[in-house]
C-alpha positions as CSV (number, residue, x, y, z in Angstrom):
1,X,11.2,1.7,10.6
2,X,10.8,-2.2,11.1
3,X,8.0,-2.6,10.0
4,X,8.4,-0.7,7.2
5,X,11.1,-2.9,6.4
6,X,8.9,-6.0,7.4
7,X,6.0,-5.0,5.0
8,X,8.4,-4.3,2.1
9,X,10.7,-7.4,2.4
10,X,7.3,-9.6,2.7
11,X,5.5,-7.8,-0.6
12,X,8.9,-7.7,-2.6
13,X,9.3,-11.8,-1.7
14,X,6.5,-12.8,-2.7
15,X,6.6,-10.9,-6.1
16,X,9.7,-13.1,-6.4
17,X,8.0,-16.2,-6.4
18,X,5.0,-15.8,-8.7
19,X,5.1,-17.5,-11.4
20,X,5.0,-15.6,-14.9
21,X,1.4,-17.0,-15.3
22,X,0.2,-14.9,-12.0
23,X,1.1,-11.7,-13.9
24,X,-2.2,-12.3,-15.9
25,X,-3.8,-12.8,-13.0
26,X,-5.9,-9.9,-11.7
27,X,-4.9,-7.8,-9.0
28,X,-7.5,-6.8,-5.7
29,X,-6.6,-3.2,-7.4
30,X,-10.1,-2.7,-9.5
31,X,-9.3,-2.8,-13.4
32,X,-5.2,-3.5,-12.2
33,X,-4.0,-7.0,-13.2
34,X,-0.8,-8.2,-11.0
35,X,1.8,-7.0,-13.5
36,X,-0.4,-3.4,-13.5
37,X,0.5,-3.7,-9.7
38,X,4.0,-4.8,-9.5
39,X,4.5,-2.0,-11.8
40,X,2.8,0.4,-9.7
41,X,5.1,-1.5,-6.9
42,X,8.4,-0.2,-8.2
43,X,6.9,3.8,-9.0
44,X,5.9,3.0,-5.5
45,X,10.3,2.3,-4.6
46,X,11.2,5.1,-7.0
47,X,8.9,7.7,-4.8
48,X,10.3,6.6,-1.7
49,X,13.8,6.7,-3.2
50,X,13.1,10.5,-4.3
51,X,11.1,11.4,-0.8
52,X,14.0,10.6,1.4
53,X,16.5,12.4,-1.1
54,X,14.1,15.8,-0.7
55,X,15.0,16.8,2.9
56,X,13.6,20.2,3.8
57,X,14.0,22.8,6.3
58,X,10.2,23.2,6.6
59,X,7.8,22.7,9.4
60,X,5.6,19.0,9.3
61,X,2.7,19.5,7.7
62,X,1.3,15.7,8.2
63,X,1.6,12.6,9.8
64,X,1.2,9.4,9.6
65,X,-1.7,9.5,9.2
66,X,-2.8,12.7,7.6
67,X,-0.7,11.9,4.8
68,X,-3.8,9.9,3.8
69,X,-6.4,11.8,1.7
70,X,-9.8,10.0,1.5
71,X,-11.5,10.5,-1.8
72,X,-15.7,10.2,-2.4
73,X,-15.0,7.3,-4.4
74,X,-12.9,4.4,-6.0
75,X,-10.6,4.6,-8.8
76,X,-12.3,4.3,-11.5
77,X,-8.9,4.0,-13.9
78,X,-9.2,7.5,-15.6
79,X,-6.9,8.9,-13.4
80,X,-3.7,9.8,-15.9
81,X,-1.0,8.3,-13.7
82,X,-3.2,4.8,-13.3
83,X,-3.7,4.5,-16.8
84,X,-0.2,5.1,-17.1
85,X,0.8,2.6,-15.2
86,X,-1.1,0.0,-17.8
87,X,0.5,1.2,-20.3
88,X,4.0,1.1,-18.8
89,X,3.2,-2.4,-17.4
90,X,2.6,-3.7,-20.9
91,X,5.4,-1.8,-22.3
92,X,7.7,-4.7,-19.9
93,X,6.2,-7.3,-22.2
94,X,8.4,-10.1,-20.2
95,X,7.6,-10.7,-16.4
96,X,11.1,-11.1,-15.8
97,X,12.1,-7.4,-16.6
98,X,9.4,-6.2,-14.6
99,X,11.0,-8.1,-11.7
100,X,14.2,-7.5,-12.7
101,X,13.6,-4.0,-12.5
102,X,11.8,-3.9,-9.0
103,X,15.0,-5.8,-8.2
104,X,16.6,-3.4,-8.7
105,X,14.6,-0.5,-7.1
106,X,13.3,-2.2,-4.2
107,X,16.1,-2.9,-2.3
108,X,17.4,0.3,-2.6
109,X,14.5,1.8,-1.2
110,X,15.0,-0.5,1.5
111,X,18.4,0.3,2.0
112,X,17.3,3.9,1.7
113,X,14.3,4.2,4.5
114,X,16.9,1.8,7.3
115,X,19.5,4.2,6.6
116,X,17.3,7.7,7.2
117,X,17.1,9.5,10.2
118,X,13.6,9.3,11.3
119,X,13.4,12.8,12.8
120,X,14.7,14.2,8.9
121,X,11.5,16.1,7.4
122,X,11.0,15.3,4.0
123,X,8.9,16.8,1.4
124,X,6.6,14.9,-0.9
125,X,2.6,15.3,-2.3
126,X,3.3,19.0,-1.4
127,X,3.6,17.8,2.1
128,X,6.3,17.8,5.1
129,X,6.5,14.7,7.0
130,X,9.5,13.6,9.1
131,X,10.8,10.8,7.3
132,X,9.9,8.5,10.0
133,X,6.0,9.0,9.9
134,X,6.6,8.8,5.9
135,X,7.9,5.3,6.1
136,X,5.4,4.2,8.6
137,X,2.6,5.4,6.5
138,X,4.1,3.1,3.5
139,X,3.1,0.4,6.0
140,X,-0.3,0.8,5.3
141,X,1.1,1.2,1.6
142,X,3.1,-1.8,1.5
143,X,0.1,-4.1,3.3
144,X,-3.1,-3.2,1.2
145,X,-1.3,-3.8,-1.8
146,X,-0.1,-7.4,-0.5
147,X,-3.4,-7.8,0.3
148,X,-4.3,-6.6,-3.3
149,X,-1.2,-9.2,-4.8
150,X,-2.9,-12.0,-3.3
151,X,-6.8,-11.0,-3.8
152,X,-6.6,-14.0,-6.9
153,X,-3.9,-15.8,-5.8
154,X,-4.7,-18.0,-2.5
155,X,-1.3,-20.3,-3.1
156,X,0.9,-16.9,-2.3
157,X,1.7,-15.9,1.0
158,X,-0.3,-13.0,2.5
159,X,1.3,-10.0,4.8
160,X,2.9,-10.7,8.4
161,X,0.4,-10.3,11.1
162,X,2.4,-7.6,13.0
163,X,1.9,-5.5,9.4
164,X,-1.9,-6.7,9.3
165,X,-2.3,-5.5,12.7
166,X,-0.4,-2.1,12.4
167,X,-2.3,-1.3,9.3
168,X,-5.8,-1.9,11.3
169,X,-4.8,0.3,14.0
170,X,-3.9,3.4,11.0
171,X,-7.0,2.8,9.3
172,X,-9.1,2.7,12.6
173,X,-6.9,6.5,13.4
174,X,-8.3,7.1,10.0
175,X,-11.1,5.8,9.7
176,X,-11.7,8.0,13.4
177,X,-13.3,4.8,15.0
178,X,-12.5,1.3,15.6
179,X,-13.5,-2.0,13.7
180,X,-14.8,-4.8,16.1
181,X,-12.7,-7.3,17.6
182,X,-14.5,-9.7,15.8
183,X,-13.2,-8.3,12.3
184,X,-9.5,-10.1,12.3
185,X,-7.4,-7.7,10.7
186,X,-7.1,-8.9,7.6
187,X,-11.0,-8.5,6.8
188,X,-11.1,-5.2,8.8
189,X,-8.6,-3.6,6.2
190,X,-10.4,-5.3,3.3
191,X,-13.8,-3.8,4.2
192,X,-12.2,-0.8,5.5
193,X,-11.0,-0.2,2.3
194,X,-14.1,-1.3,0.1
195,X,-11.7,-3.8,-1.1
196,X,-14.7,-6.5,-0.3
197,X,-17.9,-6.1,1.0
198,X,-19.3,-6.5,4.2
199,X,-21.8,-9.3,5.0
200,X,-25.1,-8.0,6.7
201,X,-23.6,-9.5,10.0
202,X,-20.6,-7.8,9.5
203,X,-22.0,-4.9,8.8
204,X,-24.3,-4.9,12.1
205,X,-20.9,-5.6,14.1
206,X,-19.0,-2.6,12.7
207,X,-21.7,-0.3,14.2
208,X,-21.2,3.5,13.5
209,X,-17.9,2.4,12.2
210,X,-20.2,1.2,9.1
211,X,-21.0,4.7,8.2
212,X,-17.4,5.5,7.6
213,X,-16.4,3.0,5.8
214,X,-15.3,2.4,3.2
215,X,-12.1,4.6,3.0
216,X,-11.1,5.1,-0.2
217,X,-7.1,6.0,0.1
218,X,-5.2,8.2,-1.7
């Protein structure tokens, strides 16, 4: 539940800084600029929002960690609800009412995942998860997307470390193997997520790990 909090409040502050000219910019998300992903961000609040409003009475059907479905390949932007969210990003027109309306969202969701018992099951992606291994798997959420906020934008501030290094450890439970303590965190999730490439001596250090990665998330 910290961390959750710690990834969100991190991500959500430095939306708050860019400036309107980083909107432009484009996102680590392929064929997403930043305003595409800060749009994405507060769908993102919304869903948690409506998650921990869903309680049900059901057995858990995932965790953490199984939540997470794997596809064969990237998005390639034909997906309905990603070309949606261009659409609805340039509908904002002004950076400030996209911001104004995460804002508004974000906190709440904030408010909303502190405030939840982490043993409540919740419903969501036709799965039951207690809420607690929900908002831990928006860690991972939260992070990569930092990461993906700040793939063009070296003068904003990345994710904390203690978020970098809980994400590693969920893709490695993912991923079914660990990365190589030579791979700081940061990279490990970037390559772990085909978000960047290995180099050849990278790849040599991941080991079998290479033939499981990348992990395309979903």
């Amino acid at each position: 539940m910290d961390l959750f909090a710690c990834s969100w409040t991190a991500l959500r502050t430095a939306v708050a800084a860019l400036p309107d000219a980083d909107f432009a910019q484009p996102s680590g998300c392929a064929g997403w600029l930043v305003r595409d992903l800060v749009c994405h961000l507060v769908i993102d609040a919304q869903d948690v929002l409506i998650t921990l409003a869903t309680p049900t009475g059901s057995e858990p059907t995932a965790d953490a960690v199984t939540y997470w479905e794997v596809a064969d390949g990237p998005p390639t932007g034909e997906d309905p609800l990603d070309a949606l969210v261009v659409r609805l990003a340039a509908a904002y027109r002004e950076p400030h009412l996209l911001t104004f309306h995460l804002d508004d969202v974000g906190p709440a969701a904030g408010r909303a995942a502190a405030l939840a018992d982490p043993l409540l099951r919740v419903r969501t992606r036709g799965q039951v998860l207690t809420a607690g291994d929900y908002l831990a798997a928006y860690v991972l959420e939260w992070t990569l997307h930092h990461l993906d906020l700040v793939a063009h934008l070296p003068h904003v501030a990345g994710p904390p470390a203690e978020c970098l290094a809980r994400s590693r450890a969920a893709l490695e439970e993912i991923a079914g193997a660990p990365f190589p303590a030579s791979l700081g965190d940061r990279d490990a999730l970037l390559i772990g997520t085909g978000r960047r490439a290995p180099t050849a001596a990278e790849r040599a250090e991941l080991g079998a790990a290479a033939e499981r990665v990348p992990l395309y998330l979903g």
